[in-house]
N, C-alpha and C positions, 0 to 999 in steps of 0.2 A: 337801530341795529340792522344789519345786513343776513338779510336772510332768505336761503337759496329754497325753490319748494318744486318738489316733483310729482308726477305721480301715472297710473298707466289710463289707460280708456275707463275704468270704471270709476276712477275717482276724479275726472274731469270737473265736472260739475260743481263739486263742495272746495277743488282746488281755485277754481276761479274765485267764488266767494270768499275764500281765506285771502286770496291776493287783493284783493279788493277791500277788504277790511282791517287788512293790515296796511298797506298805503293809507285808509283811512289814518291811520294812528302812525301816521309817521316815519315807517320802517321803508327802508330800501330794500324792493324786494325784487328776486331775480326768480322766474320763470323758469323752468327748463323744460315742460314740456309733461306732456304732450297738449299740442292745442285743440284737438277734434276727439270723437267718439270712435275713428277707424281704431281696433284692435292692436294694440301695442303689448312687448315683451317686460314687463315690470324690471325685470335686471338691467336693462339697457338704463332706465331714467334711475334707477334706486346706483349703479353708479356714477351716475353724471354729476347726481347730487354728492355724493359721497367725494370723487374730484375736486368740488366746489367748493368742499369743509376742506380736506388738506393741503390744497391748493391757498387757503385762506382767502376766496373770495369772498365767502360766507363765513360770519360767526358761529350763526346756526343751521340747521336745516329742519324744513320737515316734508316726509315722504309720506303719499298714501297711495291705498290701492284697492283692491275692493273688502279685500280684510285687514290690511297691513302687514302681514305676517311675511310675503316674499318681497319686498321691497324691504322692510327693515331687515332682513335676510343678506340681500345685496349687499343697502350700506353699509353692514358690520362685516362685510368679506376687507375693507381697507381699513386696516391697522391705526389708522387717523379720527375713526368715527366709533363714537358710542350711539348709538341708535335703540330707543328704547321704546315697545311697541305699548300704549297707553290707550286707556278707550275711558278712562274719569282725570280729574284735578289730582286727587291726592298722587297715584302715580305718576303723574305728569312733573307733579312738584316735586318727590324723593327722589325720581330719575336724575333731576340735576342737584339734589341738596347732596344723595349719598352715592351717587352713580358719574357725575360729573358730565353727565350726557349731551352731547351737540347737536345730535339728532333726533326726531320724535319720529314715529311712526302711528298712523291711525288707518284703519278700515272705515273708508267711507260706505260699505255695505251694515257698519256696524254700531257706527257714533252717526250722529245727529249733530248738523251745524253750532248749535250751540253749544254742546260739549264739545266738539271741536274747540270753539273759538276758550273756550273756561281751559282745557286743555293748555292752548295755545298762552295763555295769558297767564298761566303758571308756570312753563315752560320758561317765557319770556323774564319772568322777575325774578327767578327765585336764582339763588345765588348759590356755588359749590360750596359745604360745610366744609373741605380740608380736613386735619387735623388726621383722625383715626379712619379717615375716608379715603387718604391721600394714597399709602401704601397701598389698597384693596385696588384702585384706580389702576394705581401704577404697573400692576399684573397683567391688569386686562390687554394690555399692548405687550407684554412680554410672555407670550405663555413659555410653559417650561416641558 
């Protein structure tokens, strides 16, 4: 799968290890940044990423930051990205069964590697349920 991952100076660190553990297992994955600890604007990469989903460089994304909460903020400003801010599996997994979500968000001040990566690995598999989920979806890009 191809998938775009960002995040600001605080989540550097748990973003490397996700890149790394995801190449592990096969995924194409694109970087955007930031590479160092200097102090960076969360908006700046939470849209890069968000570009990267409409754009369809990326299938999925995922954005962290030191809570998640202003980077998934960002990527839900383009009308292209569901971004959905998760810190267990089970929400990770409804995001995309009932939400039909492209992007995850995590607070690397707040998840632990390993739920990150349980996160990351329900994110990955679970599949859009459709049906009575389709309509509620289809809103979310049109509001009224």
């Amino acid at each position: 799968m191809r998938i775009a991952i960002a995040s600001d100076h605080a989540a550097t660190d748990m973003k490397a290890l996700i890149v790394e553990w995801l190449k592990e297992n096969n995924h194409d994955v694109t970087d955007l940044g930031p590479q160092g600890s200097d102090s960076v604007d969360y908006p700046d990469y939470g849209y890069k990423l968000a570009n990267s989903i409409a754009n369809g460089d990326a299938e999925r994304g995922i954005a962290l930051c030191g809570s998640g909460i202003g980077i998934s903020i960002a990527v839900n400003r383009n009308s292209a990205c569901r971004c959905a801010l998760v810190s267990e599996s089970l929400s990770a997994k409804l995001c995309r069964e009932h939400n039909d979500a492209n992007v995850i968000a995590m607070g690397a001040r707040l998840v632990g590697i390993e739920i990150a990566k349980d996160c990351i690995t329900q994110f990955l598999s679970t599949e859009f349920g459709g049906d009575r989920h389709r309509r509620r979806v289809d809103k979310l890009s049109k509001p009224t």
